[in-house]
N, C-alpha and C positions, 0 to 999 in steps of 0.2 A: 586287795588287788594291786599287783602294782606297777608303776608307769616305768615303762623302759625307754634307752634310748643304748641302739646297738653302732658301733663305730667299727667302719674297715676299708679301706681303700681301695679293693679288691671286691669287685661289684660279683659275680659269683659266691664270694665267701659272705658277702653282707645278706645277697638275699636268701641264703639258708639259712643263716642264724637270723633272720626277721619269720620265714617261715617256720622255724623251731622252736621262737619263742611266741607267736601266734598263737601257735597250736596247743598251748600249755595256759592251764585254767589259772593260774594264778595272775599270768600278765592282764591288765588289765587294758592296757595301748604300749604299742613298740613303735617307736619312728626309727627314722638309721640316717645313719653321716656317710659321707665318702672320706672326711682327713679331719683332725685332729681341731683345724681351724674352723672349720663345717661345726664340729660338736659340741668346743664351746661357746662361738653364738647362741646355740642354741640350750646349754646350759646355762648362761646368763639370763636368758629369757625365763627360764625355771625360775631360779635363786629370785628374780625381779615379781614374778607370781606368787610367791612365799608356799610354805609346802604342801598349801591346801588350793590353791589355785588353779587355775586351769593349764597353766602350763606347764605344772611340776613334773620332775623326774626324779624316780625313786634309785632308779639302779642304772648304770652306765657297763655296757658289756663291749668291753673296749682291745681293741687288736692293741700288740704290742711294735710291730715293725710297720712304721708308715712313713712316708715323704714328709719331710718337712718336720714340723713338730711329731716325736713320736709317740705312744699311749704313756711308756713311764714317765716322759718330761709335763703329759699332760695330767695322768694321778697325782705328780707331783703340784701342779698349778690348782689343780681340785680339796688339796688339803689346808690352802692358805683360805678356802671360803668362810665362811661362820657356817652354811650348812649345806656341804658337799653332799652331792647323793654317791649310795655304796659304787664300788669299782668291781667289776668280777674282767678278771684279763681272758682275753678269747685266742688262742696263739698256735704256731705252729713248734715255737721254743722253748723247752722247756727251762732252759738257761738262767730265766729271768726270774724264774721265781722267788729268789730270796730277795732281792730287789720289790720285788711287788709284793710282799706279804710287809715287806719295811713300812709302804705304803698302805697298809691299812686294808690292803683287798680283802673283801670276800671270800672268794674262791681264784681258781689259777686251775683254767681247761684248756686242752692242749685238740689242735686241729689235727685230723679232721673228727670234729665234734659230733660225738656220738648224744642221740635223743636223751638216755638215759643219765646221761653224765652232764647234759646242760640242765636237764630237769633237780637234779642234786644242788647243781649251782642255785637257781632258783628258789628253792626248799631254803638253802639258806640264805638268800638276801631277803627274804621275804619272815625269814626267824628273825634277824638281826634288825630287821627294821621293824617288826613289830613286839620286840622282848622290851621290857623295862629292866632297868639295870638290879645286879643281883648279885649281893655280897652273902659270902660265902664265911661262917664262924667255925668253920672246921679243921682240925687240922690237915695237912695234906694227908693222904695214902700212898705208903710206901708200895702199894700194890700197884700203883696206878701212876700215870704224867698225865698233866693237863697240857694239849694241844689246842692253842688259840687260831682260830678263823675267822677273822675279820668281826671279833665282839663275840665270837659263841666258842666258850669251852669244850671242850670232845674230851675224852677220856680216854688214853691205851692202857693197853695190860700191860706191866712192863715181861709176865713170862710170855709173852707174845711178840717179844723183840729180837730179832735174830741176831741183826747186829745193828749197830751206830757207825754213821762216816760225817765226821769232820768237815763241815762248811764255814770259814772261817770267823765268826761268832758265833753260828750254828751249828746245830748238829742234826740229822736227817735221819730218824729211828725209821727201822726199817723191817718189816710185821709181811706176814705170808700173803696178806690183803690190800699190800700196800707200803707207803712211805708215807711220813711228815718232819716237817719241818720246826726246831721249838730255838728260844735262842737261850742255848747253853749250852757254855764252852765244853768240849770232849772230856776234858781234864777232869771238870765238875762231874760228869756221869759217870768215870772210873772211877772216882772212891764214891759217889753214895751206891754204885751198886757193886762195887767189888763183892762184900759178902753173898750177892744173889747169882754169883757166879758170871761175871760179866769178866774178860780181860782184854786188855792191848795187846792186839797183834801189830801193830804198827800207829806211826803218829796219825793217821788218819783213820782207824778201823779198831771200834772195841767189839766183840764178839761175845755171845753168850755162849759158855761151853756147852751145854746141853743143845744146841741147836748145830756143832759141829757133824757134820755129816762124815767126811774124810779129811784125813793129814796126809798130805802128798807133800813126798820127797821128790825131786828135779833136778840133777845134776848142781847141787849144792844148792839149791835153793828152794824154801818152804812155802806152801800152801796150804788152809783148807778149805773144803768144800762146805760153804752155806745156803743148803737150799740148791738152788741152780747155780748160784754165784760162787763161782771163785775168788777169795783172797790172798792177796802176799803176805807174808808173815815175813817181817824184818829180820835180821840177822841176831839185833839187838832181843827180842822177845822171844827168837824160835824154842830158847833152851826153857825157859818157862813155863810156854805155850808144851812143850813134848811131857816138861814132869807134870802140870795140873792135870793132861789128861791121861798120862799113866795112876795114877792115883784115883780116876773116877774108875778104870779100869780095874 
């Protein structure tokens, strides 16, 4: 069970997310802050009850835009602790993410916060707080990339990657079910998967050709269609990008 402690300065959004994770069998007690200075008070008082104490708190479900101190400046002040409880960011922005996965978060839910998708967050701060660590003797699989979430490993397929886009030490793999976040540079993921058919269409976009839906031409300028998405194809790659998929053709 575990002890929560929800942050938002925006008393409507606090008392949903206290009603939401209420209602979810795995909390065990949720309290809630109004600002940044409110919640670690009362973190302190945690960390001062030590982790089995009556006052502890296991997970901090923490707004990102607030007055004053805001939720990143405060994960930030949360990981100088000896034993910080997990960080799950509760947000209207998606913005922040790579910043808060920097930080060691958990999970990163975006408002307005759907039952099902706080309940996932949950699932996992409640794996990562009660996993023992777990070293792995295997070699990697090329089949697969490990996606870290705040201490828990995830697996993607990588033929389940449609395309990759460039976050500056990051790169955002990007799957029919979603996106993630892993930190490696673009660069590195054109040649280890070049041979599994992966190319550059531009500095910020490597594409799996098999997942090319359409090549549109534009008044000199090139596109294909991934999925819903459309990307640009640089000037620089367009002549490459037209012969690899003349050739699958």
């Amino acid at each position: 069970m575990l002890r929560a402690l929800a942050v938002d300065d925006e008393r409507p959004s606090l008392e949903e997310l206290l009603y939401l994770l209420n209602a979810d069998p795995r909390i065990g007690s949720v309290e809630g802050a109004g600002d940044a200075t409110e919640a670690l008070r009362r973190i302190t008082r945690a960390l001062e009850s030590g982790p089995q104490g009556p006052e502890a708190i296991d997970v901090v479900f923490l707004d990102v835009q607030m007055p004053g101190l805001d939720g990143l400046e405060m994960a930030r002040l949360l990981t100088g602790f000896a034993r910080p409880p997990l960080v799950v960011f509760v947000t209207a922005h998606e913005d922040f993410a790579v910043r808060a996965f920097d930080l060691k978060a958990v999970d990163y839910v975006l408002k307005p916060v759907r039952k099902e998708r706080l309940a996932e967050a949950v699932r996992r701060a409640a794996e990562v707080r009660g996993a023992a660590p777990r070293i792995s003797v295997h070699e990697p699989d090329p089949d697969q990339i490990p996606v870290e979430l705040g201490g828990v490993t995830r697996f993607v397929a990588v033929d389940d990657i449609t395309h990759v886009e460039a976050q500056g030490d990051y790169a955002r793999l990007h799957t029919d079910r979603g996106s993630h976040l892993v930190r490696i540079p673009l660069s590195t993921l054109e040649d280890r998967w070049r041979s599994r058919g992966f190319v550059r269409i531009h500095r910020r976009h490597l594409v799996a050709l098999r997942h090319i839906g359409e090549l549109r031409l534009d008044a000199g300028t090139v596109s294909v269609l991934v999925g819903d998405e459309e990307l640009q194809v640089s000037r620089r790659h367009a002549r490459e990008l037209r012969d690899l998929l003349m050739r699958r053709v």
